[in-house]
MIROTOR-887746 format. One record per atom (N, C-alpha, C, O): residue number from 1; residue in one letter; x, y, z. Coordinates in steps of 0.1 Angstrom, whole numbers. Each point is the difference from the previous one (the first is absolute). Layout:
BEGIN
   i aa     X     Y     Z
 NUM  a     X     Y     Z
...
This chain:
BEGIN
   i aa     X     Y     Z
   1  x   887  1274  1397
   1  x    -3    -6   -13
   1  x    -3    10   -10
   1  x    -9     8     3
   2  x    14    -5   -16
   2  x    -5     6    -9
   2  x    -8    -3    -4
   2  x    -1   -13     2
   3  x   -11    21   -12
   3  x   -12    -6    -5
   3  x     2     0   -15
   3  x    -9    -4    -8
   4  x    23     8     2
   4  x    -2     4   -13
   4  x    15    -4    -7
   4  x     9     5     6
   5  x    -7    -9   -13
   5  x    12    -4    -7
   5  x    -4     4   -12
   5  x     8    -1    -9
   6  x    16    12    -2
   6  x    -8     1   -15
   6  x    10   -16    -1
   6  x     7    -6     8
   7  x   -11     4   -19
   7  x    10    -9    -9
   7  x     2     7   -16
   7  x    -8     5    -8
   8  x    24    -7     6
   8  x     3     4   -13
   8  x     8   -13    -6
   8  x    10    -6     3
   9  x   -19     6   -14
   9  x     7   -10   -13
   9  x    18     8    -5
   9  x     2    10    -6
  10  x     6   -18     9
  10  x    12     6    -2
  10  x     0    -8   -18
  10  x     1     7   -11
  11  x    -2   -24    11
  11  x     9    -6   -11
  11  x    -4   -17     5
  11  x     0    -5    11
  12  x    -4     0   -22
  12  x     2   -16    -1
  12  x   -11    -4    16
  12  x   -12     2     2
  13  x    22    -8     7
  13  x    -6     1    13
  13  x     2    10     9
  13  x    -7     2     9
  14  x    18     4   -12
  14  x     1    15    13
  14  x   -14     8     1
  14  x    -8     4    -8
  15  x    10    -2    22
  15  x   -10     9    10
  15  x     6     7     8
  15  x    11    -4     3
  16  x   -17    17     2
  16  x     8     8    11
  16  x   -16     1     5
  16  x    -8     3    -8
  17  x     5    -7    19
  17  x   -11    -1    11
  17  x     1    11    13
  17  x     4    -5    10
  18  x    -6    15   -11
  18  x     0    12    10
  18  x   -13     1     8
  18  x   -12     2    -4
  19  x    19    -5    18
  19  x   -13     7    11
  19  x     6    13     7
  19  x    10     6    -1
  20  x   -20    -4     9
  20  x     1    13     6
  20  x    14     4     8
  20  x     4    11     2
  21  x     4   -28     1
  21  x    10     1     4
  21  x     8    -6    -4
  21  x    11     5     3
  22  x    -7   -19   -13
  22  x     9    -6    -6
  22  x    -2    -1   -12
  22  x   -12    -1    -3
  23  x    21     0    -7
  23  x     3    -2   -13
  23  x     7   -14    -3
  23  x    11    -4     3
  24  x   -23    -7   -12
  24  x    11    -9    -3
  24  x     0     2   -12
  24  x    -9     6    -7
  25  x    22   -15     3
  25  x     0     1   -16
  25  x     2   -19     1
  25  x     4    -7    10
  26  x    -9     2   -24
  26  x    -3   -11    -4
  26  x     5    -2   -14
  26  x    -3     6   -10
  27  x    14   -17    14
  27  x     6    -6   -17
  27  x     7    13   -10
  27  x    -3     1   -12
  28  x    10     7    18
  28  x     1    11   -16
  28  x     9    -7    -9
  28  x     9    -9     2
  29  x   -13    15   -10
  29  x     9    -6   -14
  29  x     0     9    -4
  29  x    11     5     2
  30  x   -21     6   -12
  30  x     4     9    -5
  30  x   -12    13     4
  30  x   -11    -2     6
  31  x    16    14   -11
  31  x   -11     7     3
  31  x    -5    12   -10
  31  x    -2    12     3
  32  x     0   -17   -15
  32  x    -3     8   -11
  32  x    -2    11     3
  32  x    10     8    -3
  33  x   -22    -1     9
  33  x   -11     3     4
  33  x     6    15    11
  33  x    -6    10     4
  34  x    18   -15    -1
  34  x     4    12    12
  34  x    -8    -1    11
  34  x    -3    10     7
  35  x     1   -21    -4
  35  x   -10     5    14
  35  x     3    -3     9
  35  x    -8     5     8
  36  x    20   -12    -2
  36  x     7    -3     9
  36  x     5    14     8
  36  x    12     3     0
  37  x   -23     4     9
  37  x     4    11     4
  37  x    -6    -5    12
  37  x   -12    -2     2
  38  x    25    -1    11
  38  x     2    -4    11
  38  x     2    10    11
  38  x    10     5     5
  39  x   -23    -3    -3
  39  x     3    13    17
  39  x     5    -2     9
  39  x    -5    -7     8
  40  x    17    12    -5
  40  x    12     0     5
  40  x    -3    -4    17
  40  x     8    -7     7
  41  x   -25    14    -2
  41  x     0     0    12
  41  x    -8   -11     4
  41  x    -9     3     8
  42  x    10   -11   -10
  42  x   -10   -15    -6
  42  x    12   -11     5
  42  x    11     5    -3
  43  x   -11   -15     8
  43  x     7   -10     1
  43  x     0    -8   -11
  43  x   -10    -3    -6
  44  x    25    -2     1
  44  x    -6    -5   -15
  44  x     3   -13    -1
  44  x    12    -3    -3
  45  x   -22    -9     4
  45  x     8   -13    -2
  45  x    -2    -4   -18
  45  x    -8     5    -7
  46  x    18   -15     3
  46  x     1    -5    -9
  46  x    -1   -14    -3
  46  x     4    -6    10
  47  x    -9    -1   -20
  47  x    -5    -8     2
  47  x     4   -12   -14
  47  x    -4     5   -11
  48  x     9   -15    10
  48  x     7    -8   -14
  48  x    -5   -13     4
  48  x     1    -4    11
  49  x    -7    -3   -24
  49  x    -9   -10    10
  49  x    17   -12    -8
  49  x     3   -11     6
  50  x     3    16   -17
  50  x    11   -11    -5
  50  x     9     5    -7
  50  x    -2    12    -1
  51  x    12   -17    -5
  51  x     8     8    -9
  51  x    -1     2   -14
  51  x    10     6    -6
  52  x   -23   -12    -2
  52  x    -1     0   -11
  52  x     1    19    -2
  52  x    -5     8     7
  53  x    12    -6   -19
  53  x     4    16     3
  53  x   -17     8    -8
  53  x    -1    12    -3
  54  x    -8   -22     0
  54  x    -9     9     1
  54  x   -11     2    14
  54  x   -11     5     1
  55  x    19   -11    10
  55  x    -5     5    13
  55  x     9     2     5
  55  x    -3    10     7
  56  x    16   -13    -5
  56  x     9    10     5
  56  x     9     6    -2
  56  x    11    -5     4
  57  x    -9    17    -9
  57  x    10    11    -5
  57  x    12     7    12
  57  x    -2    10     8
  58  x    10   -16    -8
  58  x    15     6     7
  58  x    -3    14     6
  58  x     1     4    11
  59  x    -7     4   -24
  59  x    -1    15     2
  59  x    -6     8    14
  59  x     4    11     4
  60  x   -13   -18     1
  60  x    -8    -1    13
  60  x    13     1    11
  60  x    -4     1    12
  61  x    13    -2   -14
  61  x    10     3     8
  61  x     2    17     2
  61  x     3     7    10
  62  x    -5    -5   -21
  62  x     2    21    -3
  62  x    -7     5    13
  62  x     2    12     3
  63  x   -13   -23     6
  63  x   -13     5     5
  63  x     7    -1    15
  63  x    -7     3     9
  64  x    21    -7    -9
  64  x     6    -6    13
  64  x    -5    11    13
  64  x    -2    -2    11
  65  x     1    13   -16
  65  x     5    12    12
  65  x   -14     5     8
  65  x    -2     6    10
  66  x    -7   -11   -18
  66  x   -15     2     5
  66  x    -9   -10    -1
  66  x   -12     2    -3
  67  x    18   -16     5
  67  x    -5   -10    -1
  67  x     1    -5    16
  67  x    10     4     7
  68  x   -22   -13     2
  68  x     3    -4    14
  68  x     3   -15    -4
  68  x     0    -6    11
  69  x     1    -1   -18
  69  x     3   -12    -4
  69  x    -5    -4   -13
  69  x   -11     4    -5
  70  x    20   -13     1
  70  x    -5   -10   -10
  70  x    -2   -13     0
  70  x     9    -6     5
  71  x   -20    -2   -10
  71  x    -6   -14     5
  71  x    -3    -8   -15
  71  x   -11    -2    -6
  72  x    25    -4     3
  72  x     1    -8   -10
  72  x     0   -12    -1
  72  x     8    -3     9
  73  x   -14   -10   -16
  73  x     2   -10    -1
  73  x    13    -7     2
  73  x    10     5    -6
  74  x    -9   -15    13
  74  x    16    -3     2
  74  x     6    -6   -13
  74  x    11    -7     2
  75  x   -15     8   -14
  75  x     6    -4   -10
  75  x     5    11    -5
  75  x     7    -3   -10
  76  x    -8    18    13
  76  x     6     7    -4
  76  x     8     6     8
  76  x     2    12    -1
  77  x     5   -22    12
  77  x    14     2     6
  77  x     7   -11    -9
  77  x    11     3    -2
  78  x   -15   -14    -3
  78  x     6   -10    -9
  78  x     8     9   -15
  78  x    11    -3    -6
  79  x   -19    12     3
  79  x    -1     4   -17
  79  x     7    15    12
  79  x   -11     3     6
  80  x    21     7     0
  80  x     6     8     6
  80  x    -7     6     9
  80  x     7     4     9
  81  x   -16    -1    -9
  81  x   -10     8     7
  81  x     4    14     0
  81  x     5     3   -11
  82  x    -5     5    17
  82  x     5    12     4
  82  x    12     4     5
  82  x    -1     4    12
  83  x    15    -3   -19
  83  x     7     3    12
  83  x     5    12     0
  83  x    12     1     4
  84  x   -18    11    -8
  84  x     4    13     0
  84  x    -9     2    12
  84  x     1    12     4
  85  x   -11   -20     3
  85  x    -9     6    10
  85  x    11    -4    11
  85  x    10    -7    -2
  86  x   -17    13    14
  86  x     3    -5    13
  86  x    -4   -13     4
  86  x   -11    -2    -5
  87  x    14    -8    14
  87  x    -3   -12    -3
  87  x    -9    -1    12
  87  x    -5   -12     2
  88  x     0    23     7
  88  x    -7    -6    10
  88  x   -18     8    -9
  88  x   -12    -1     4
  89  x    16     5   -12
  89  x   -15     4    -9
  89  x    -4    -8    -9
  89  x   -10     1    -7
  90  x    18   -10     8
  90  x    -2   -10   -10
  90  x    -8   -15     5
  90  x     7    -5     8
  91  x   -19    -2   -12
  91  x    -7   -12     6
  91  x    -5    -6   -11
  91  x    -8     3    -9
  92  x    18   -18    14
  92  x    -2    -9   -14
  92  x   -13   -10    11
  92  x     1    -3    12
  93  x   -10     0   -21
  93  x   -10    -8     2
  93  x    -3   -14    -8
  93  x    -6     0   -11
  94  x    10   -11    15
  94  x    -9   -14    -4
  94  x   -11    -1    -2
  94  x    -3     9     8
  95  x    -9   -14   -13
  95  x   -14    -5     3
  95  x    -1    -6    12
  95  x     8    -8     5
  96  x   -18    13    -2
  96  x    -5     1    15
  96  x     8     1    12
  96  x    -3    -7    10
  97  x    15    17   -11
  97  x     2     6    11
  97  x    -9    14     3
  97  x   -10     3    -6
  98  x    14     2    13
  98  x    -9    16     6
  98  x    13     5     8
  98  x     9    -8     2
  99  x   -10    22     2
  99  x     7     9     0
  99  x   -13    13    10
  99  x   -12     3    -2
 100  x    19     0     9
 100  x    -9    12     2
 100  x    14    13     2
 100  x    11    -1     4
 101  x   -20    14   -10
 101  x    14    13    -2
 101  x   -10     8     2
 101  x    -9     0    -8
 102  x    10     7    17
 102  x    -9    11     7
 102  x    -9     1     1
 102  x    -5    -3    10
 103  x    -3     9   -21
 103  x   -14    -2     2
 103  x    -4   -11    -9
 103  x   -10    -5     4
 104  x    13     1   -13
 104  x    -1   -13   -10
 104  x     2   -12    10
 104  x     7     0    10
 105  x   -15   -11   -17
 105  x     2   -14     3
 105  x     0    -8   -15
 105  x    -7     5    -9
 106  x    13   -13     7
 106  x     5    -3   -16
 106  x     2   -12     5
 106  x     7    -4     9
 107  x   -19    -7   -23
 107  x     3   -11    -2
 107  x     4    -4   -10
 107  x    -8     3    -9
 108  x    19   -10     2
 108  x     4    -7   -11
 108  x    -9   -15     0
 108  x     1    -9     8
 109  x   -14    11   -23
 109  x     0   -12    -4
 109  x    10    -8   -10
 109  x    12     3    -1
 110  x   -17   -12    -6
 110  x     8    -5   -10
 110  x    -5     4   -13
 110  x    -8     9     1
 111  x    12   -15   -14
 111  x    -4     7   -15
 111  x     0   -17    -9
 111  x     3   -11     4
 112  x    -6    12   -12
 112  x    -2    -8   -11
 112  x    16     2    -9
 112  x     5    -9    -7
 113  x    -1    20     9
 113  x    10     4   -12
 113  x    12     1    12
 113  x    -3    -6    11
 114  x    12    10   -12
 114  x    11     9     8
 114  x    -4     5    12
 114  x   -11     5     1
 115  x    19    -6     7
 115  x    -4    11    15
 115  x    -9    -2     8
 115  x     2    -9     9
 116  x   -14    16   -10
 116  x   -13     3    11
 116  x    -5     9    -3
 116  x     2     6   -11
 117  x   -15    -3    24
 117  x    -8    10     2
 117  x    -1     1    11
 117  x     4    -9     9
 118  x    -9    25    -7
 118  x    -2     7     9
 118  x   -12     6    10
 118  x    -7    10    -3
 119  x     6   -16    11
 119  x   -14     8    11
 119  x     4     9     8
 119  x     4    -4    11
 120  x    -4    14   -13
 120  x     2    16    10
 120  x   -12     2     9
 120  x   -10    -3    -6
 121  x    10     5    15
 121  x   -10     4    10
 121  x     5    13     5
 121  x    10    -1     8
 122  x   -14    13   -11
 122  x     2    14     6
 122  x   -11    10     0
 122  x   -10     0    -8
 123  x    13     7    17
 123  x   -18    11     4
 123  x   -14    -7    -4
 123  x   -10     3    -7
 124  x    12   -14    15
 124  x   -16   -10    -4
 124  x     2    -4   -12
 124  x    -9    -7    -3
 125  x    16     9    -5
 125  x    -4    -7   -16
 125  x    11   -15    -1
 125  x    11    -3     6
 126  x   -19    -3   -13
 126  x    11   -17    -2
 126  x    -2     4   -13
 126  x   -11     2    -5
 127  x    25    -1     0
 127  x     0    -2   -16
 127  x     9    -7    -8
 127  x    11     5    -2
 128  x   -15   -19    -5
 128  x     4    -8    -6
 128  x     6     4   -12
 128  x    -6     8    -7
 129  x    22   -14     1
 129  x     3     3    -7
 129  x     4   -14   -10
 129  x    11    -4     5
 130  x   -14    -2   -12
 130  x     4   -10    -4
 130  x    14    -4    -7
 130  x     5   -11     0
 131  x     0    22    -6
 131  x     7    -2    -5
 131  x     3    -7   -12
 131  x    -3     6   -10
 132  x    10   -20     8
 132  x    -4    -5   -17
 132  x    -9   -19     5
 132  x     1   -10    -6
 133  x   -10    14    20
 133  x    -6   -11     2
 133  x   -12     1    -9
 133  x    -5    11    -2
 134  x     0   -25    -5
 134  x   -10     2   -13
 134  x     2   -17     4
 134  x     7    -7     7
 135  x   -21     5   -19
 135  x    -1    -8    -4
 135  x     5    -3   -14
 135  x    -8     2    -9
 136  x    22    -8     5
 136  x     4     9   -11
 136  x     1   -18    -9
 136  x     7   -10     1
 137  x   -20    17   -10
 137  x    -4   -13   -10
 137  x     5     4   -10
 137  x    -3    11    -5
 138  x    13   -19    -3
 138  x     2     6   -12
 138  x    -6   -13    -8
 138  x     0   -11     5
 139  x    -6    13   -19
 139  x   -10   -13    -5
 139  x    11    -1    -8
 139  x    -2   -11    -5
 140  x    16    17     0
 140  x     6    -9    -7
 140  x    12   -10     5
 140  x     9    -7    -5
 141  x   -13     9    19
 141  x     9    -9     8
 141  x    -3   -13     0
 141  x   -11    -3    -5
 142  x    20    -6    10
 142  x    -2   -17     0
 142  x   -10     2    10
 142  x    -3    10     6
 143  x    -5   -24    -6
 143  x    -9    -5     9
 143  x     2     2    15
 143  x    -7     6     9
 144  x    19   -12    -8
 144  x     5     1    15
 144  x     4    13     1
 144  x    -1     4    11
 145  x     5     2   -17
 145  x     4    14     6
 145  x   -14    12     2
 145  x     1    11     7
 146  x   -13   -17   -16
 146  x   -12     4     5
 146  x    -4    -2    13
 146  x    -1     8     9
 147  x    -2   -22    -6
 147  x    -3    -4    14
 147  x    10     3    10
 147  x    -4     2    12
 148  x    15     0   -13
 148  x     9     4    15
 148  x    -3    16    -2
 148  x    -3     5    11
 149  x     2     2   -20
 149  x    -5    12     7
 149  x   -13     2     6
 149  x    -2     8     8
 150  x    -6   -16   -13
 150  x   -18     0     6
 150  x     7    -5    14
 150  x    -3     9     8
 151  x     9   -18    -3
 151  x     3    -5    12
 151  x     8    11     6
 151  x    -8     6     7
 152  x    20    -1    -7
 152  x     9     7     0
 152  x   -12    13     7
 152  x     0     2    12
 153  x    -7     5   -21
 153  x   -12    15     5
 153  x    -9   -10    10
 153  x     2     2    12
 154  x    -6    -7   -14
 154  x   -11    -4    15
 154  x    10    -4    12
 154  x    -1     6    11
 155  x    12   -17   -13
 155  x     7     1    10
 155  x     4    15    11
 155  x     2     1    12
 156  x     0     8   -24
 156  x     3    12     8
 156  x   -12    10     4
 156  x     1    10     7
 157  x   -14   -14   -15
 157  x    -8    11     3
 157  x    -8    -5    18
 157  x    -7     7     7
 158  x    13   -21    -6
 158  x    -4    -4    10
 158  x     0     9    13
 158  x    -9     2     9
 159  x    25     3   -10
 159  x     5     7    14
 159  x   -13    12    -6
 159  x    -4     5    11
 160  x    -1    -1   -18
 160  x   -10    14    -1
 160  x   -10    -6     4
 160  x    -5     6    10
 161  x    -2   -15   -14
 161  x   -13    -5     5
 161  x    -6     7    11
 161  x     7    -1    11
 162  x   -19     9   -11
 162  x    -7     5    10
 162  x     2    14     5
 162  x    -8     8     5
 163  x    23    -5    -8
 163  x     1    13     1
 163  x    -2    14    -4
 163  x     2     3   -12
 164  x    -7     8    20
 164  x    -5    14    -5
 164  x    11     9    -6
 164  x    11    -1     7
 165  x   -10     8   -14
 165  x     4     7    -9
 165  x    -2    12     1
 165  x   -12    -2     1
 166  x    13    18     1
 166  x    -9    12    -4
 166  x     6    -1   -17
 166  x    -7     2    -9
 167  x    22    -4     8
 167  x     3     2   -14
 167  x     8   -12    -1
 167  x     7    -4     9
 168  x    -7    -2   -22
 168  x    10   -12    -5
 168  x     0     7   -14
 168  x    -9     5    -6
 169  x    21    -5     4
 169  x     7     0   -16
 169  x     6   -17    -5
 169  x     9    -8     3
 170  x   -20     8   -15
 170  x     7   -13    -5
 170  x     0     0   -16
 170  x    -6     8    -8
 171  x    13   -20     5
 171  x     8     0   -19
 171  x   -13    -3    -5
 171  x    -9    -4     7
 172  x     6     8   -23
 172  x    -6    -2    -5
 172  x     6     2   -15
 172  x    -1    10    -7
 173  x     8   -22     2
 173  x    10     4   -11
 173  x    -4   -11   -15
 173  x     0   -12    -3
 174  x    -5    28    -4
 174  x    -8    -3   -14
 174  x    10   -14    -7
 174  x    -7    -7    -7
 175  x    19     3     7
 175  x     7    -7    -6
 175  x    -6   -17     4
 175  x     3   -10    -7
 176  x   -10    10    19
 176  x    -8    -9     0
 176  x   -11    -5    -5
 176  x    -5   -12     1
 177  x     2    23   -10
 177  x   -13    -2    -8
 177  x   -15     1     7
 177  x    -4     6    10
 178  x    -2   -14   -17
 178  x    -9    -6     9
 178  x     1    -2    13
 178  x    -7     9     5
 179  x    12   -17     6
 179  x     6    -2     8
 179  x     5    15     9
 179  x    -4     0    12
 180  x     8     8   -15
 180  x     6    12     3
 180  x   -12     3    17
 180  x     3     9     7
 181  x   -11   -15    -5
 181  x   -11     3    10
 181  x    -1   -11     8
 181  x    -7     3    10
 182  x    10   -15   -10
 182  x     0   -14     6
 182  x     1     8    14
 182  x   -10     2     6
 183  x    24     3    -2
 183  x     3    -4    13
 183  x    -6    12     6
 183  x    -7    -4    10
 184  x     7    19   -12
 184  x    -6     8     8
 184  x   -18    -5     1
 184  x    -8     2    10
 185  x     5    -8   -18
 185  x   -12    -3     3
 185  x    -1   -13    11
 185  x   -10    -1     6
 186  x    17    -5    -4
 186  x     4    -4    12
 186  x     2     7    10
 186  x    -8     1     9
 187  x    16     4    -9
 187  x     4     7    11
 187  x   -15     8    11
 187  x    -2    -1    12
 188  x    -8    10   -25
 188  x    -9     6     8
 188  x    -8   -12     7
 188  x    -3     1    12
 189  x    -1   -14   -21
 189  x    -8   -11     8
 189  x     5    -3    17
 189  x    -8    -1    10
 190  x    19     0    -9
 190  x    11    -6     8
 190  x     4    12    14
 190  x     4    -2    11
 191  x    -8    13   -19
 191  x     5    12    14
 191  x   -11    10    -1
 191  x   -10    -2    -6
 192  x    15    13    13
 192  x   -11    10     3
 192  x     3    15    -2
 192  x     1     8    10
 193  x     1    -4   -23
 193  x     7    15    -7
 193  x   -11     6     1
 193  x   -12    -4    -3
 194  x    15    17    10
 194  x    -6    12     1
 194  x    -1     8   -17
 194  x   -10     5    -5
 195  x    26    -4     0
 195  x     4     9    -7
 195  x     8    -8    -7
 195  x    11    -2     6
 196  x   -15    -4   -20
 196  x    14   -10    -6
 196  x     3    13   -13
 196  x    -8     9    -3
 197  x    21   -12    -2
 197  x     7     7    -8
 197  x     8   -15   -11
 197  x     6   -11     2
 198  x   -10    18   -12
 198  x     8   -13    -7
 198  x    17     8    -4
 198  x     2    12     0
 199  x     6   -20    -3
 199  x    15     5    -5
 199  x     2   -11   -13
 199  x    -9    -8    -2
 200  x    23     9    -4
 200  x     9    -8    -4
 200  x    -8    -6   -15
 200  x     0   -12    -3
 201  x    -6    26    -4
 201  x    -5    -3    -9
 201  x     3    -6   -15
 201  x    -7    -7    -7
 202  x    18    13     6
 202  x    14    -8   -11
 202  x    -8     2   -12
 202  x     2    -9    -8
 203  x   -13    20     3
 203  x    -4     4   -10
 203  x   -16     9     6
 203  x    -2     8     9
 204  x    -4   -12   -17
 204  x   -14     4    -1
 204  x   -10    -4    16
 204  x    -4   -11     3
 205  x     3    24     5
 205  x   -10    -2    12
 205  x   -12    -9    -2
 205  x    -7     0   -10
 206  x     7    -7    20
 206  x   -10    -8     3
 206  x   -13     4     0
 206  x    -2     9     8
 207  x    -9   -13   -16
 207  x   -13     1     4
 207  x    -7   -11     4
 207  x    -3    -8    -9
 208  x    -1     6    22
 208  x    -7    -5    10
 208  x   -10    -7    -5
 208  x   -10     6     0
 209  x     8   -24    -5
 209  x   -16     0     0
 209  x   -13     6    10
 209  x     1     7    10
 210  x   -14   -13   -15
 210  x    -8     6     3
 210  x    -5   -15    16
 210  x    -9     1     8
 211  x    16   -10   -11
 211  x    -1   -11    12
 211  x    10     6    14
 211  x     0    -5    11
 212  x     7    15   -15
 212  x    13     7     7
 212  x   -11     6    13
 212  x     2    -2    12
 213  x   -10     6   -16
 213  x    -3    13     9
 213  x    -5    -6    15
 213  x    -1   -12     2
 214  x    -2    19     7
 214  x    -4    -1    11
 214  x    10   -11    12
 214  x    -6    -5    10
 215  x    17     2   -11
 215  x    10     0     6
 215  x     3     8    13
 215  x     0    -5    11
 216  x     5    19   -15
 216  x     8    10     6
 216  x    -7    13    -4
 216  x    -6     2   -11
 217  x     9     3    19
 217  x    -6    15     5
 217  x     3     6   -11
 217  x   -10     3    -6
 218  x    21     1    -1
 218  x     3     9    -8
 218  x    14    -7   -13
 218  x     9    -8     3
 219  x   -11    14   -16
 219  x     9   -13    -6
 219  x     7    16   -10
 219  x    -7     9    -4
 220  x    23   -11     4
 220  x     5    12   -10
 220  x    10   -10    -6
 220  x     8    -9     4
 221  x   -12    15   -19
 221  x    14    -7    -7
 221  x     8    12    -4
 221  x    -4     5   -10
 222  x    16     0    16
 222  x     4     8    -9
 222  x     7    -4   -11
 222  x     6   -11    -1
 223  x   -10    28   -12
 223  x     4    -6   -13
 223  x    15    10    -2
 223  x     9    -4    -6
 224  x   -11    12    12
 224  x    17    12    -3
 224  x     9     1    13
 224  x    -3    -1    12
 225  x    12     2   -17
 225  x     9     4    15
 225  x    -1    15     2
 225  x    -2     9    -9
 226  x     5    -7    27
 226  x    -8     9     1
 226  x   -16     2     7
 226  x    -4     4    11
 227  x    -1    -9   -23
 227  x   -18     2     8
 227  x     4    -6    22
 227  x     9    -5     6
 228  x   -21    10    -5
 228  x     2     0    14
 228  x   -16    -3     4
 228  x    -8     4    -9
 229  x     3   -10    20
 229  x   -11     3     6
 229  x     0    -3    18
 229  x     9    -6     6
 230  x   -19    12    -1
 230  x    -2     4    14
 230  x   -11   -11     6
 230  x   -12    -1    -3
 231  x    18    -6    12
 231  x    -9   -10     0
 231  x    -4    -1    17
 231  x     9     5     7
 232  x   -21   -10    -1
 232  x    -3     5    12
 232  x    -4   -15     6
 232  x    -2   -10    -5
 233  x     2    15    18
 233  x    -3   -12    11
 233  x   -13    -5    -4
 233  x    -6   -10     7
């Protein structure tokens, strides 16, 4: 078990999550920032929770020759998936299938939007990736299209209910407004994050009320791509 994981803010929702022994990467889309510097001697999985191209970029293919697999939502075998890769590196996933690939065990939840999410379990750490699952209120929507998403996020935060975390990355996207905090604030009530990370900010980083606090162990919003921090058992 490692005791120490860094995480680097690549872009939007991308993460590259490094332990002492594996490297994943999460959702790239773009990577301003140059930080996408992948140690060759690291096993490297990849990770696309759908095909919206701001979580999954084709390019991640370039990564074929030092990559031990890729673990994409099965809607992005629908929309081409990869076929410059080799096809046995390649793992399309439904909601709530699982997979296990060497030292990884990988569960696909479901999402609110497109695709799914992702639970990695590797070197003792479980780390949730949500992908574009939210509570996603928009107040200039019809009535009913309010209430099927309030239905829609609990139906799925159900399969989370009760579960530990050391890190979860989830949306927190300013175009919601007000609302922009509904569902991660859910989320902490509902499970058990060591280390939450917000993404998928679609403008201006999130600042946390002051009812937010005492949740989870540690809370980072990153604001640049790039920044990075080192986060511990």
């Amino acid at each position: 078990m490692d005791d120490t994981i860094r995480i680097t803010y690549l872009d939007h929702s991308g993460f590259i999550v490094e332990s002492a022994r594996h490297t994943l990467v999460f959702d790239y889309y773009r990577d301003p920032a140059q930080a996408a510097t992948l140690t060759p001697d690291k096993p490297l999985y990849v990770f696309a929770s759908h095909a919206h191209g701001d979580h999954f970029n084709p390019a991640i293919a370039a990564w074929k020759e030092q990559t031990a697999a890729y673990i994409l939502n099965s809607d992005i075998r629908s929309a081409g998936g990869l076929p410059t890769v080799n096809h046995a590196k390649v793992h399309y996933l439904a909601p709530y299938e699982a997979i296990t690939l060497d030292d990884l065990h990988i569960t696909a939840y479901g999402s609110t939007d497109e695709g799914g999410s992702f639970l990695v379990e590797v070197d003792g750490w479980r780390i949730f990736h949500a992908g574009d699952l939210n509570w996603w209120h928009w107040k200039e929507d019809t009535p009913e299209n309010i209430a099927q998403a309030k239905t829609d996020f609990f139906r799925e935060l159900q399969y989370l209910n009760g579960q530990k975390f050391d890190v979860a990355f989830f949306p927190v996207d300013s175009r919601l407004e007000e609302y922009r905090d509904l569902g991660i604030k859910e989320l902490v009530k509902a499970t058990h994050i060591n280390h939450l990370v917000t993404m998928h900010d679609c403008g201006q980083p999130w600042t946390p009320p002051a009812d937010f606090a005492g949740y989870q162990k540690s809370l980072w919003v990153p604001a640049k791509p790039g920044e990075a921090l080192q986060v511990d058992k």
